[in-house]
PyMOL Python script that loads the backbone (N, CA, C, O; Angstrom):
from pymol import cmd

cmd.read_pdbstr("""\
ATOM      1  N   UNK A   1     -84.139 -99.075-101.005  1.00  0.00           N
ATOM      2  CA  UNK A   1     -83.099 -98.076-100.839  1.00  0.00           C
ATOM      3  C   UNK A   1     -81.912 -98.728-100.131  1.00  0.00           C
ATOM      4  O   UNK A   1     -82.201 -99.455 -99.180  1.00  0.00           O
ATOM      5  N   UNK A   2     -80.592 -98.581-100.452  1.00  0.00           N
ATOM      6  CA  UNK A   2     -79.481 -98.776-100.197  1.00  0.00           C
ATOM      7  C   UNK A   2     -79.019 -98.212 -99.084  1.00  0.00           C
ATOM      8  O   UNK A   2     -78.632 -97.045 -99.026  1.00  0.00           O
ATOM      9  N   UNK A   3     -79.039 -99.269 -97.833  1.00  0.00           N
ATOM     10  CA  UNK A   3     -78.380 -98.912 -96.605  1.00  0.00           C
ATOM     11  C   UNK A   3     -77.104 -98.015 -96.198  1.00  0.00           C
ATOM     12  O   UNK A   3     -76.035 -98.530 -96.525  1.00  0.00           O
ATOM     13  N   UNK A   4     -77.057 -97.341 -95.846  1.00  0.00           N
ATOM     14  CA  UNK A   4     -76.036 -96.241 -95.958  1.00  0.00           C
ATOM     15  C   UNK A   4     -75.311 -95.909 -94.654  1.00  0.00           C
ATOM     16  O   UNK A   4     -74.558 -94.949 -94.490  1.00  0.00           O
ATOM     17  N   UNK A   5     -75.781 -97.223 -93.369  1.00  0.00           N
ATOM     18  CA  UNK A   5     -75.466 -96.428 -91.945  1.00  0.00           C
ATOM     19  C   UNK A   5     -74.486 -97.835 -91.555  1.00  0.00           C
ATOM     20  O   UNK A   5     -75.380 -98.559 -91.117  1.00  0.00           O
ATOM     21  N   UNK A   6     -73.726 -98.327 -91.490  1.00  0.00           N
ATOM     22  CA  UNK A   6     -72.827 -99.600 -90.955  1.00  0.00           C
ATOM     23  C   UNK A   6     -73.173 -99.559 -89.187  1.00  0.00           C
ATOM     24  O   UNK A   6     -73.629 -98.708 -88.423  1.00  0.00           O
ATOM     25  N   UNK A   7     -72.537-101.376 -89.008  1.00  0.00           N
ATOM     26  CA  UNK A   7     -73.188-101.912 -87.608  1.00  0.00           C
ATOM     27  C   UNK A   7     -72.798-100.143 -86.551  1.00  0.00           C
ATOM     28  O   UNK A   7     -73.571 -99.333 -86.039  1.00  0.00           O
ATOM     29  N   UNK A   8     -71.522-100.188 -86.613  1.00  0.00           N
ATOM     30  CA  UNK A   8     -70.514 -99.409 -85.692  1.00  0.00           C
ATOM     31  C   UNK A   8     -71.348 -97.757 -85.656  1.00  0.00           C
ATOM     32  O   UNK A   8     -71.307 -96.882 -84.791  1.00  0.00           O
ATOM     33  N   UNK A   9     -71.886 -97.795 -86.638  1.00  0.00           N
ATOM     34  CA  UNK A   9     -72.381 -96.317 -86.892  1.00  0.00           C
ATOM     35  C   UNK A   9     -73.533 -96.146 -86.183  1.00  0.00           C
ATOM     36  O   UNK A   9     -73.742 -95.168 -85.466  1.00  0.00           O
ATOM     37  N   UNK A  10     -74.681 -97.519 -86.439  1.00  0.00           N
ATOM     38  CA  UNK A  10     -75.408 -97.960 -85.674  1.00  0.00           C
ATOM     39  C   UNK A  10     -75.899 -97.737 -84.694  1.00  0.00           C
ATOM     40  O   UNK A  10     -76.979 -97.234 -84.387  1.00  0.00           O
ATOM     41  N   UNK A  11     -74.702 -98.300 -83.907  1.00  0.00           N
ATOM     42  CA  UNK A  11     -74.819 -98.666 -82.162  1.00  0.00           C
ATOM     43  C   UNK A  11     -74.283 -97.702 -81.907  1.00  0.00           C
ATOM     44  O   UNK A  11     -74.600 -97.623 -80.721  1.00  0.00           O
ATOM     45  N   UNK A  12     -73.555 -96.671 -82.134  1.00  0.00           N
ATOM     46  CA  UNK A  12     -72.921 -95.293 -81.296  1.00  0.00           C
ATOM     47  C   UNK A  12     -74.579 -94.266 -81.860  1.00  0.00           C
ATOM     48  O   UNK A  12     -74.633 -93.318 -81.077  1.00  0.00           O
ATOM     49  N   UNK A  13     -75.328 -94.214 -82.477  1.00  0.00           N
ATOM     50  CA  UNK A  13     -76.506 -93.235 -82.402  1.00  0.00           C
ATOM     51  C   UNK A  13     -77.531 -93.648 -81.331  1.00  0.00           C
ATOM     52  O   UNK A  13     -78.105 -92.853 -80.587  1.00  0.00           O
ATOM     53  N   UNK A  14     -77.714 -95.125 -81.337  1.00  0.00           N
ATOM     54  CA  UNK A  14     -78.494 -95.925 -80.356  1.00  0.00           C
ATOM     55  C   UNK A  14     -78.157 -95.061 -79.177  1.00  0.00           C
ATOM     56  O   UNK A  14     -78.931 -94.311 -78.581  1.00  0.00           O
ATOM     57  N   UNK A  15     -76.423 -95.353 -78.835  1.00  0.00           N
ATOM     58  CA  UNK A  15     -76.187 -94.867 -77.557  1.00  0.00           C
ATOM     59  C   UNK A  15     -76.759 -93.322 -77.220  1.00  0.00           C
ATOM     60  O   UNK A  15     -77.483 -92.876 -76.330  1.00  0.00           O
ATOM     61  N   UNK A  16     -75.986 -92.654 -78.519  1.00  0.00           N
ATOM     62  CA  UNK A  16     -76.093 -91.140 -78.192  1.00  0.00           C
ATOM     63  C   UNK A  16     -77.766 -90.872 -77.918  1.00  0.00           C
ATOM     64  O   UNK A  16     -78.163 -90.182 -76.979  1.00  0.00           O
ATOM     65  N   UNK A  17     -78.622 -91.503 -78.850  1.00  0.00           N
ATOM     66  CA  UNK A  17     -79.941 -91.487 -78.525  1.00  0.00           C
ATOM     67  C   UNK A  17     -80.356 -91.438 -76.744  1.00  0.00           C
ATOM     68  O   UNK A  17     -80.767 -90.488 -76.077  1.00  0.00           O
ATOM     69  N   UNK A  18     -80.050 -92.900 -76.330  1.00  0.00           N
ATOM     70  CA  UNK A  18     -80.231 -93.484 -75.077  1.00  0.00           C
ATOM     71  C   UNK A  18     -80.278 -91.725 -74.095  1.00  0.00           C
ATOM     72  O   UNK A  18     -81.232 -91.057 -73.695  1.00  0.00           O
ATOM     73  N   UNK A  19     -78.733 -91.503 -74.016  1.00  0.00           N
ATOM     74  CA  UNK A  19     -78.205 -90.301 -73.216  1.00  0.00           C
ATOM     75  C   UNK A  19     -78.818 -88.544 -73.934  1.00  0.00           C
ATOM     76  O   UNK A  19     -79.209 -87.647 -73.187  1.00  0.00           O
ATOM     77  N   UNK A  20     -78.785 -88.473 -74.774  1.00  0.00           N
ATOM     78  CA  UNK A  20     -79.919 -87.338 -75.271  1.00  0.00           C
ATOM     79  C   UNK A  20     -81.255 -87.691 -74.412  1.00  0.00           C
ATOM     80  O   UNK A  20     -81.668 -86.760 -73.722  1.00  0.00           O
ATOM     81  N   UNK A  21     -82.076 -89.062 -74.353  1.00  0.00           N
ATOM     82  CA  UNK A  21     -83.426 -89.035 -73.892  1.00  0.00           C
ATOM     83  C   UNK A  21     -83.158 -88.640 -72.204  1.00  0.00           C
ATOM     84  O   UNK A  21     -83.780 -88.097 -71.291  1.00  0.00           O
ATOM     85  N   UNK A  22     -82.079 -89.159 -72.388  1.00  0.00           N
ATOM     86  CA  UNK A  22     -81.656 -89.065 -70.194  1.00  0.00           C
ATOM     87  C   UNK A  22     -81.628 -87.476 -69.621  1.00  0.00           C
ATOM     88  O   UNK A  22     -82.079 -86.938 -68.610  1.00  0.00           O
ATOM     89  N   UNK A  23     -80.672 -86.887 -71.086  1.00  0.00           N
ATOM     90  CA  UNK A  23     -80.080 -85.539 -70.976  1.00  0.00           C
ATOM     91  C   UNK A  23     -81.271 -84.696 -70.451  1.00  0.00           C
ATOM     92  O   UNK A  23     -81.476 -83.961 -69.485  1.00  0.00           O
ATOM     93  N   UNK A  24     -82.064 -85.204 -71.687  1.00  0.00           N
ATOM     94  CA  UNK A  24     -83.380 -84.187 -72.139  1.00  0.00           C
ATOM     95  C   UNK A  24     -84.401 -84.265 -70.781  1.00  0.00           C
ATOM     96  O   UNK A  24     -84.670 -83.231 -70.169  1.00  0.00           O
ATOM     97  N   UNK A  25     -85.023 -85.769 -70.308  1.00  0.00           N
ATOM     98  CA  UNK A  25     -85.954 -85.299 -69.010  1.00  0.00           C
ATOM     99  C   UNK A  25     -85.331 -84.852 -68.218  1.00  0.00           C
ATOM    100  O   UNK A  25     -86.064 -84.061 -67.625  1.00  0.00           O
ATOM    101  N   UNK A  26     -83.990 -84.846 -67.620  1.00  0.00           N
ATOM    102  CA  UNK A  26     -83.061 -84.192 -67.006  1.00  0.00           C
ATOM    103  C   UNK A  26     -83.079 -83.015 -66.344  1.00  0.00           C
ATOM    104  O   UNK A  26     -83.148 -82.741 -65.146  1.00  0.00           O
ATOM    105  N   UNK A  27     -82.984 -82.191 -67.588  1.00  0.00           N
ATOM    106  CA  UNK A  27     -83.021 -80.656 -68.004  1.00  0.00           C
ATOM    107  C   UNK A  27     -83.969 -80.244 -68.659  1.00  0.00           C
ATOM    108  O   UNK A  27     -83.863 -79.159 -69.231  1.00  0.00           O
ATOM    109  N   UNK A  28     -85.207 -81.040 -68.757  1.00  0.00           N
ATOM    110  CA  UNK A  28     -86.596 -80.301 -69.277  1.00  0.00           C
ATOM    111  C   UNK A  28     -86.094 -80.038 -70.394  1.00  0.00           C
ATOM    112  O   UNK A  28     -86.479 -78.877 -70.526  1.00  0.00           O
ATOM    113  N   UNK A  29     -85.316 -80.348 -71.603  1.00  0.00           N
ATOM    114  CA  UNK A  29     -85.662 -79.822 -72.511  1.00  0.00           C
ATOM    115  C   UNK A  29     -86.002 -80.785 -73.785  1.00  0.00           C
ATOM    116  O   UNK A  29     -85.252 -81.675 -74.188  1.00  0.00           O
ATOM    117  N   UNK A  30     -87.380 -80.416 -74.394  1.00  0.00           N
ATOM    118  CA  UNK A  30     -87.728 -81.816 -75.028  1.00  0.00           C
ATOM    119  C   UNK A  30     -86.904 -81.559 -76.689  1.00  0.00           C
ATOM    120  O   UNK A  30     -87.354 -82.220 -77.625  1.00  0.00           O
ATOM    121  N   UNK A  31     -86.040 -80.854 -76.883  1.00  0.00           N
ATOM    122  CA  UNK A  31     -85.868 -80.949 -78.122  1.00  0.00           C
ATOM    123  C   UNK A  31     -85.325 -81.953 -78.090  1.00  0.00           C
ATOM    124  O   UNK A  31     -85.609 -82.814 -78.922  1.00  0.00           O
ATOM    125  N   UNK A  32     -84.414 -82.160 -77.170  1.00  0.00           N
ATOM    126  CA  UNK A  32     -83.032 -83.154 -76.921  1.00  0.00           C
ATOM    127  C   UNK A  32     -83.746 -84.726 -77.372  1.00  0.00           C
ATOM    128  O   UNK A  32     -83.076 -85.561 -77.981  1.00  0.00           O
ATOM    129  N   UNK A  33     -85.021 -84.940 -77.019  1.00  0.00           N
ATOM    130  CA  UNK A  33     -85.603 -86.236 -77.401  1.00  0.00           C
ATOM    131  C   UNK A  33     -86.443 -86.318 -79.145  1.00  0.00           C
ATOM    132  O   UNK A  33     -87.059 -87.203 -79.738  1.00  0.00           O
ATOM    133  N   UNK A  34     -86.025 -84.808 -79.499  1.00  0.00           N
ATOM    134  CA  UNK A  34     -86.724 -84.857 -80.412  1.00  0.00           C
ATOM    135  C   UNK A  34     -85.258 -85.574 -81.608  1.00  0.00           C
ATOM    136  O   UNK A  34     -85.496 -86.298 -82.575  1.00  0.00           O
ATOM    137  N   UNK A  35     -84.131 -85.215 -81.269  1.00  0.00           N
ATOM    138  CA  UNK A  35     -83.112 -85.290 -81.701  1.00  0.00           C
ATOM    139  C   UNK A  35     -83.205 -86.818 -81.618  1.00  0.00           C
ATOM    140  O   UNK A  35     -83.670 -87.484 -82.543  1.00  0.00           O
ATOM    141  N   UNK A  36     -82.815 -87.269 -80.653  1.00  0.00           N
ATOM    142  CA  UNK A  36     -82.685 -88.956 -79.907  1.00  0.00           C
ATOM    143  C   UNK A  36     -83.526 -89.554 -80.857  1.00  0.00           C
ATOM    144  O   UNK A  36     -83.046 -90.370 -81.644  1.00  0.00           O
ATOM    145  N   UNK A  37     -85.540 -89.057 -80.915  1.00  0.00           N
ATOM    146  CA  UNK A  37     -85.828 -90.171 -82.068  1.00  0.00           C
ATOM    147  C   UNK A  37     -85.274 -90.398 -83.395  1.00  0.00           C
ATOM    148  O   UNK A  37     -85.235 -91.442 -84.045  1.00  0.00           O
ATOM    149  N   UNK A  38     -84.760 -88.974 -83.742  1.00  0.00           N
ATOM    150  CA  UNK A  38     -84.317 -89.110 -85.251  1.00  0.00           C
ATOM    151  C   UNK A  38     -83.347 -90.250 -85.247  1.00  0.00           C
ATOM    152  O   UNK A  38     -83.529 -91.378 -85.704  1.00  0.00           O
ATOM    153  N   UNK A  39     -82.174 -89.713 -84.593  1.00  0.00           N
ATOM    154  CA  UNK A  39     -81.030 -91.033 -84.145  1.00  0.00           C
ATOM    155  C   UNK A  39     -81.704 -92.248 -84.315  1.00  0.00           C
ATOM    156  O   UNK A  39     -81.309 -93.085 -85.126  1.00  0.00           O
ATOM    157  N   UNK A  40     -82.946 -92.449 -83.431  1.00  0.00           N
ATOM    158  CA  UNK A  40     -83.390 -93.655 -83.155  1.00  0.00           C
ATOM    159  C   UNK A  40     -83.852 -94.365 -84.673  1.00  0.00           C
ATOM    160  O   UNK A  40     -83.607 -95.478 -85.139  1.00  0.00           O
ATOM    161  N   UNK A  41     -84.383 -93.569 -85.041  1.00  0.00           N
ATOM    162  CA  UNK A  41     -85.027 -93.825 -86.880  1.00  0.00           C
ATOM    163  C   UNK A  41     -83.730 -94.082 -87.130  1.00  0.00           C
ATOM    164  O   UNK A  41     -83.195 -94.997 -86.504  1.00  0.00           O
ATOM    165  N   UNK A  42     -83.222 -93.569 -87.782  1.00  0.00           N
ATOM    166  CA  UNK A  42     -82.117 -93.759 -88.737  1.00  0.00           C
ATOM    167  C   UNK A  42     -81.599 -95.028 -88.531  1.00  0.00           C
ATOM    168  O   UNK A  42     -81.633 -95.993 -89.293  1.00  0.00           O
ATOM    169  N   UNK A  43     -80.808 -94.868 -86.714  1.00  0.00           N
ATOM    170  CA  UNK A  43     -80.399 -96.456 -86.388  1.00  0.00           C
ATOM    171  C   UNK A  43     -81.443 -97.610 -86.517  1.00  0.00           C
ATOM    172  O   UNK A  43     -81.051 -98.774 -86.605  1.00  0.00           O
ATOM    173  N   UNK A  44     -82.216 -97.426 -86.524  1.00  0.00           N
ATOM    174  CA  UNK A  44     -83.092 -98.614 -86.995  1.00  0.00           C
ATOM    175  C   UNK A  44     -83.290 -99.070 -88.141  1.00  0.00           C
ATOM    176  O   UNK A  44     -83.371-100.297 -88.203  1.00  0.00           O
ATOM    177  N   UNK A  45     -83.425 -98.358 -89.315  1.00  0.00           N
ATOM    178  CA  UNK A  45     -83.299 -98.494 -90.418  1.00  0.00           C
ATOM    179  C   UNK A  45     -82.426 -98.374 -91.443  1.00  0.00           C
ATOM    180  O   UNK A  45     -82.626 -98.637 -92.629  1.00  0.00           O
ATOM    181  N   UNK A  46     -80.895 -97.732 -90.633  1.00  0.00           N
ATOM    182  CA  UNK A  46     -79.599 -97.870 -91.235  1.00  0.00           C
ATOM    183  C   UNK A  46     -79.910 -96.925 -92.440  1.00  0.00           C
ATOM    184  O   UNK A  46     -78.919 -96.667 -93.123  1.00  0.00           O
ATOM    185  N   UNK A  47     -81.027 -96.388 -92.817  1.00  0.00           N
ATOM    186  CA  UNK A  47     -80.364 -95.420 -93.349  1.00  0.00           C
ATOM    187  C   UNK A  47     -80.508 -93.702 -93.357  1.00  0.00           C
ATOM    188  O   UNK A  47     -81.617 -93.193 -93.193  1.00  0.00           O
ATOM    189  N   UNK A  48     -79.629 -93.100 -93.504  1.00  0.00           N
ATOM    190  CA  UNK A  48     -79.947 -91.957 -93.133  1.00  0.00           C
ATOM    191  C   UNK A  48     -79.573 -90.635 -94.315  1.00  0.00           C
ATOM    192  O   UNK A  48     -78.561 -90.343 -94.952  1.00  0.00           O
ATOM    193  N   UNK A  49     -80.756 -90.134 -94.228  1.00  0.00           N
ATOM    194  CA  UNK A  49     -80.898 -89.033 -95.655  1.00  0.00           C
ATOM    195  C   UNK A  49     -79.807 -88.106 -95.848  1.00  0.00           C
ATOM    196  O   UNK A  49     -79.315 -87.873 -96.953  1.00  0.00           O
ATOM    197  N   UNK A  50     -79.334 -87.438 -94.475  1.00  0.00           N
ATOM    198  CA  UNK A  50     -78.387 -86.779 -94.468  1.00  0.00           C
ATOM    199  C   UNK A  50     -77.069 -87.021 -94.853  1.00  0.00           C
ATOM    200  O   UNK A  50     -76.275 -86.083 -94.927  1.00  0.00           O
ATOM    201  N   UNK A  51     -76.730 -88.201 -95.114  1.00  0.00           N
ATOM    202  CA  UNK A  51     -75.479 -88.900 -95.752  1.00  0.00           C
ATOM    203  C   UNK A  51     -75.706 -88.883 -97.389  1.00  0.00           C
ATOM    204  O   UNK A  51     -74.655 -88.735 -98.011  1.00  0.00           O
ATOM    205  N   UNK A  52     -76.956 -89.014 -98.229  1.00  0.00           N
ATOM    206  CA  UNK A  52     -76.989 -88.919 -99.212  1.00  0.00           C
ATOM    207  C   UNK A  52     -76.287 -88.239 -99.546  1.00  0.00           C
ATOM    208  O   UNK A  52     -75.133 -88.669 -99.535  1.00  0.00           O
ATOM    209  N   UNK A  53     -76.530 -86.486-100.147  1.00  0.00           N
ATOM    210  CA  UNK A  53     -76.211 -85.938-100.662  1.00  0.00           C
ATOM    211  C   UNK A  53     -74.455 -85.338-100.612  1.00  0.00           C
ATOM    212  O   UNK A  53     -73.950 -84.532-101.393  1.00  0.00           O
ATOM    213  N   UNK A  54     -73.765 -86.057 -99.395  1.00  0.00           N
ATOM    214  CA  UNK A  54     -72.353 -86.219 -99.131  1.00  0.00           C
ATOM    215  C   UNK A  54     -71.587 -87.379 -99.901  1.00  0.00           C
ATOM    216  O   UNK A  54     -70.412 -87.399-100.270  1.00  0.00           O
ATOM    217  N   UNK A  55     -72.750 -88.505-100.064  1.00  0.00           N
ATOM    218  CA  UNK A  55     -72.571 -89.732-100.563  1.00  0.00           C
ATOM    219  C   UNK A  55     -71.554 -90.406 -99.716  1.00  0.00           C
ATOM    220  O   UNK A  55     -70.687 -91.130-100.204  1.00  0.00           O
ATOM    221  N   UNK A  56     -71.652 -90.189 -98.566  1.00  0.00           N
ATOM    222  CA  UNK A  56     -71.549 -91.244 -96.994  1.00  0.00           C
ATOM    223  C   UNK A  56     -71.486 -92.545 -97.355  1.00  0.00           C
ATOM    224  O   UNK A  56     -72.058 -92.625 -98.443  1.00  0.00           O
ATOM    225  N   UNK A  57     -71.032 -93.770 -96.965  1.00  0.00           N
ATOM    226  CA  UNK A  57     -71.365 -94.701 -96.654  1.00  0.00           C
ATOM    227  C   UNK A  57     -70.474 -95.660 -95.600  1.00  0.00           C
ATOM    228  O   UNK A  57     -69.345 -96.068 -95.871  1.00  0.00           O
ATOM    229  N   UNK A  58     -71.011 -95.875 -94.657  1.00  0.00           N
ATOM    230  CA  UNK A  58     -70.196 -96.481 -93.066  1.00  0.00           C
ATOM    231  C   UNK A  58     -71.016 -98.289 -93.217  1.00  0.00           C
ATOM    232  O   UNK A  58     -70.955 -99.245 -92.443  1.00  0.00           O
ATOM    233  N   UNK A  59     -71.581 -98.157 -94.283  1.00  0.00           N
ATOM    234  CA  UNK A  59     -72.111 -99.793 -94.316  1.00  0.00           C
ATOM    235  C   UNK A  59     -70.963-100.447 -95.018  1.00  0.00           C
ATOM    236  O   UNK A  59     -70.731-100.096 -96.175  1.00  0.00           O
ATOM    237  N   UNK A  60     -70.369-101.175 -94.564  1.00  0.00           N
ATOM    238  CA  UNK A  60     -68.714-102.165 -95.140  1.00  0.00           C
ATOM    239  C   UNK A  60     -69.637-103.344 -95.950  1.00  0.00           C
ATOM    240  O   UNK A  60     -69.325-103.736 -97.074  1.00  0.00           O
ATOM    241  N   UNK A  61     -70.890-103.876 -95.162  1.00  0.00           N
ATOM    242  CA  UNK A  61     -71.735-104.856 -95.581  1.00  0.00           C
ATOM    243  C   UNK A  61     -71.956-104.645 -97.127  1.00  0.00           C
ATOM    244  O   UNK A  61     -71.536-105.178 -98.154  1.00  0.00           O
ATOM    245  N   UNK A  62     -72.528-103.959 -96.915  1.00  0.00           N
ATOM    246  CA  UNK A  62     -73.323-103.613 -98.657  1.00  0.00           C
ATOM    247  C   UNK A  62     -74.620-103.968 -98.339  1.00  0.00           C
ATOM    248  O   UNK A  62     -75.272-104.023 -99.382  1.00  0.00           O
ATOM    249  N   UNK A  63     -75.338-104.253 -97.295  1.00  0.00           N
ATOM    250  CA  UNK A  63     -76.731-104.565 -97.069  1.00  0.00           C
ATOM    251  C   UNK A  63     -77.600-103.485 -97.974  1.00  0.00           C
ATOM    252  O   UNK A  63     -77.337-102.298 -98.164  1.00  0.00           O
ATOM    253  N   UNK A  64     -79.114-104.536 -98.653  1.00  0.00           N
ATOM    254  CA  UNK A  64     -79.984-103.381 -99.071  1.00  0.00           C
ATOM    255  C   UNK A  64     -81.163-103.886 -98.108  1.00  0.00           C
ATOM    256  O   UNK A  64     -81.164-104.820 -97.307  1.00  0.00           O
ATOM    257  N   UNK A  65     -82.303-102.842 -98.492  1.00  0.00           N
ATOM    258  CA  UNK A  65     -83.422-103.166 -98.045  1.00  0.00           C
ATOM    259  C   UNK A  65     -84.420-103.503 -99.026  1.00  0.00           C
ATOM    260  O   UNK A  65     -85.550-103.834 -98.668  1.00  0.00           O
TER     261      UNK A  65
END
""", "prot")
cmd.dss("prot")
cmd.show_as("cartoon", "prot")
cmd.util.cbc("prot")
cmd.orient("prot")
């Protein structure tokens, strides 16, 4: 499947992830980490389902998997 998430797109979910997991033990609320892993998936594997059907693409690379 055809990577669909670029570096820049990447590293700003990583982050938002990071601060959702902080947010979430924080304030007790675990959805907030439930959110963060998705982030975390996606950024890891660059690609993300929800861009499909918009036909998204923030990868400049053209990387596949």
């Amino acid at each position: 499947m055809k990577k669909n998430i670029g570096q820049t797109d990447r590293t700003i979910r990583l982050a938002v992830a990071g601060l959702l997991v902080l947010c979430g033990i924080w304030l007790h609320l675990w959805f907030l980490s439930v959110i963060a892993l998705v982030l975390v998936v996606t950024g890891f594997t660059g690609i993300c389902p929800a861009y499909l059907p918009f036909k998204i693409d923030t990868n400049k690379d053209g990387e596949e998997d």
